[in-house]
N, C-alpha and C positions, 0 to 999 in steps of 0.2 A: 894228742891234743889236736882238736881239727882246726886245722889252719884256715886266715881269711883271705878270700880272694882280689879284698883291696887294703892297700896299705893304712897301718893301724899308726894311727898320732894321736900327741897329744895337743891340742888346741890352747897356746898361753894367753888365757886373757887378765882381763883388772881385776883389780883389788883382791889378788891371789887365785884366784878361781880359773880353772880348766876345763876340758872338755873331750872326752875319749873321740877319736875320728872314725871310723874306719868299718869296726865290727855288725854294726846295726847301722841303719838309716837315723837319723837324728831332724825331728821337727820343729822350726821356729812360727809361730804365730804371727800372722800380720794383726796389730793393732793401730789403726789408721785413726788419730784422733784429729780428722781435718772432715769438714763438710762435703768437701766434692772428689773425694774417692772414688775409680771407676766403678766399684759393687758395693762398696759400703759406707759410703760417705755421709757423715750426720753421726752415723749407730755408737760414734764413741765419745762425741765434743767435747764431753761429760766429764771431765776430771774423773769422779765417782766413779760411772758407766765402764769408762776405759780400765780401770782395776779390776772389777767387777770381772768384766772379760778377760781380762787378763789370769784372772782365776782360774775360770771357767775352761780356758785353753789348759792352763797343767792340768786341770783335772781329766783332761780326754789326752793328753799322752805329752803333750808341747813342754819341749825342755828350754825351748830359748823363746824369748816373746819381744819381739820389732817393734818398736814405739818409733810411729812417723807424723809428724805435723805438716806436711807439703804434699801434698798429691803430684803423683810421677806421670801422673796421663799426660796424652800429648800433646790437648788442647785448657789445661788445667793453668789456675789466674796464679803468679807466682804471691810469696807473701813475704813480707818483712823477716829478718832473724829474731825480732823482737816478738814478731807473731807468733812463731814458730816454735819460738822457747817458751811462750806465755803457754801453747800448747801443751807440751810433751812434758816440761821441766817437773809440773807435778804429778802428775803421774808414773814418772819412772821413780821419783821418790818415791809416793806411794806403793809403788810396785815392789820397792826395796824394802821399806818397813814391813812390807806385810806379807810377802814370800820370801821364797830362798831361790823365786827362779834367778837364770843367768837372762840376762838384759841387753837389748842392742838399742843403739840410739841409728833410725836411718836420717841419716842428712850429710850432708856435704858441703858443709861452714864449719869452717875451722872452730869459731867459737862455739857454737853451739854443741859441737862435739866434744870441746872442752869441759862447757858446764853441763851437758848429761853425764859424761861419766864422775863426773864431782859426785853429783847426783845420784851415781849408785850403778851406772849404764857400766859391761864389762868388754861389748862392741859394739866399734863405729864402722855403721856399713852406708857404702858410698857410691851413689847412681854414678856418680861421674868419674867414680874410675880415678882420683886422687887427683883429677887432670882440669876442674875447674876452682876449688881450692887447694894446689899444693902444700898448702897452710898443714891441714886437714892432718895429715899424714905426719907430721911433726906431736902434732897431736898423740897422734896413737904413738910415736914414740917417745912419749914423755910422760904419758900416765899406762905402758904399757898394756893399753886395750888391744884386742884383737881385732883384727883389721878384717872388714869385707870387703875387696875387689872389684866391682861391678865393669863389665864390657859397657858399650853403648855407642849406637850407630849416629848419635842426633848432634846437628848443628858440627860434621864435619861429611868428608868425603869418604865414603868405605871404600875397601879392596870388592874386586868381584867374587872373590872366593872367601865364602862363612865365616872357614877355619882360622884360613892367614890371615883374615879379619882380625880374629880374636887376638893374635899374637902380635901383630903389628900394633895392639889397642894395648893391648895389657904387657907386654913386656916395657912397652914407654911408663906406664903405672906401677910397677915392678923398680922400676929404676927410681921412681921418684921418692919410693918408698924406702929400696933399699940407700938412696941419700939420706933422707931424715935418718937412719939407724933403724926401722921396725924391723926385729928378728924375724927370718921367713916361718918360723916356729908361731907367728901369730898372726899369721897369714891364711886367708879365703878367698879364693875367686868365684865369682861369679859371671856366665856368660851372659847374662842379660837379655834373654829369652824374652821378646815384644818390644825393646828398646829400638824403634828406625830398624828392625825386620819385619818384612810380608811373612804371611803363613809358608809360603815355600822356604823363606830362607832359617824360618823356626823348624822347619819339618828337618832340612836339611842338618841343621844342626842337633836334632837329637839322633838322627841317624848316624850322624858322623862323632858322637859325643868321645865315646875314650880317644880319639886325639889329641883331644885338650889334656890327658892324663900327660902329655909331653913338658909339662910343666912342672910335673911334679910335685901340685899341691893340691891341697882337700878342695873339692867343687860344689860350692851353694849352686842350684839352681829354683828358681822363683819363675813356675808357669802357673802358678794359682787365675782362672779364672779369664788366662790372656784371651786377646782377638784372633789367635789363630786357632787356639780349640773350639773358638765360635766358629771358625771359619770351615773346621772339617766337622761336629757334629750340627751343625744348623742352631746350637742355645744360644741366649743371651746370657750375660756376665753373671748371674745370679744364678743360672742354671749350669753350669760348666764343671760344676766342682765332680761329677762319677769322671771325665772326659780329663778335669787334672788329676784326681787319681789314679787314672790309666797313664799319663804322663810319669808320674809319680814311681809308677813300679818298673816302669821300662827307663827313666833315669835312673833307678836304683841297681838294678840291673847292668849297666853301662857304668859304674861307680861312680853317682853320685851321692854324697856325705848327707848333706843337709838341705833339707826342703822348704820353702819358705809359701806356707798356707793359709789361705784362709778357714778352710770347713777343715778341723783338725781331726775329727773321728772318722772321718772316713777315708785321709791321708794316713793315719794311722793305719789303718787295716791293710790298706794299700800295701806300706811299707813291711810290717809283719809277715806278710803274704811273701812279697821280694825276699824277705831276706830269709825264710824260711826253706824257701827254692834254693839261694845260692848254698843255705848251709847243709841243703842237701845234696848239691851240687859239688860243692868241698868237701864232703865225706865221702861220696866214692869215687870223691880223686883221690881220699887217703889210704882208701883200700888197696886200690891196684900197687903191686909189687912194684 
């Protein structure tokens, strides 16, 4: 049996539903149903629209689909919880009744993480790293949703070093987590790739990427479309997606699980491509004596 070169989990998230880690690359769709998105903003407002899409992504390969009502740019207008929920709340219904994807609510309000997954969401993925609602995190442990980890440089002081950045950022959200009770079994991090990083210190961080495997747990990474792939191929945010696909295969490569994309078909290929390498890469490591 040819063995895999990253370790293989199981993913426990809500309302009973799982998620193999390990073996293949695994892609979540960004569905941004908020107007000023940095690439897509407008394209989902649409209760309707945003299902629609949300289709449209499992049918090109997306096994997780990210419903976010707040834009995470970094000069983007904040909005009400009320807003927010008025956004997403029908559409992840929607999305529920009428697929069998598995569903992520991104925010970082305790309530509203609460009533998406009422709502059908089976993870809560969190720019702020558990660290602006520790609420949040009680959340996931008490409708046992699967937790996304998010790094993030903004509105604090970094370390000057990338790595020990990350550790000094997420072992503090690790703790606040493993307070509330969430099992590390339903646990995701994420480095937070364009979060308060320059393109040096995003470059540096996917060079240095298996690092972070010191943690020991499955690693979303989300460079769909960021300001540093503008930065090394010369595109604008609309034109970026062959440039995070190249991201894409060289994080998958370095063992990253889950990718969080916008242009799904052609992260797809990306992926297949990566992991077709590694599992050739693993098979004549099973050969040799």
């Amino acid at each position: 049996m040819t063995k895999t070169p990253f370790q293989v989990s199981r993913w426990k998230l809500a309302h009973g539903r799982s998620l193999e880690l390990g073996p293949r690359g695994v892609l979540m769709a960004i569905i941004n149903v908020t107007p000023d998105s940095f690439s897509d903003g407008g394209r989902f407002i649409d209760a309707a629209a945003a299902v629609t899409a949300g289709r449209h992504a499992l049918e090109q390969g997306a096994e997780i689909l990210d419903v976010g009502g707040e834009s995470t740019r970094p000069d983007a207008e904040p909005v009400t919880a009320e807003e927010e929920q008025a956004r997403i709340l029908p559409v992840i219904a929607g999305l529920a009744r009428e697929t069998d994807a598995i569903i992520s609510v991104d925010t970082y309000r305790a309530e509203t993480a609460r009533l998406a997954v009422e709502a059908g969401a089976h993870i809560v993925n969190d720019v702020h790293g558990l660290q602006r609602e520790p609420a949040i995190a009680d959340v996931a442990a008490a409708t046992g949703a699967g937790l996304c980890i998010m790094h993030t440089g903004r509105d604090r002081q970094k370390l000057d070093d990338v790595v020990e950045d990350q550790f000094h950022f997420l072992d503090r959200s690790l703790e606040i987590a493993a307070r509330a009770g969430v099992a590390r079994e339903r646990i995701v991090l994420d480095p937070g790739f364009g979060f308060a990083k320059d393109a040096d210190e995003n470059l540096e961080l996917m060079a240095r990427f298996s690092e972070l495997h010191r943690f020991g747990l499955p690693i979303l990474v989300g460079t769909s479309r960021k300001r540093f792939i503008g930065a090394v191929t010369g595109r604008d945010a609309p034109a970026r997606d062959v440039g995070t696909a190249a991201t894409t295969a060289l994080l998958r490569a370095a063992g990253a699980a889950i990718f969080r994309v916008h242009d799904v078909a052609i992260n797809r290929d990306a992926l297949v491509m990566a992991d077709a390498m590694l599992a050739a890469k693993n098979s004549r490591r099973d050969m040799k004596p």
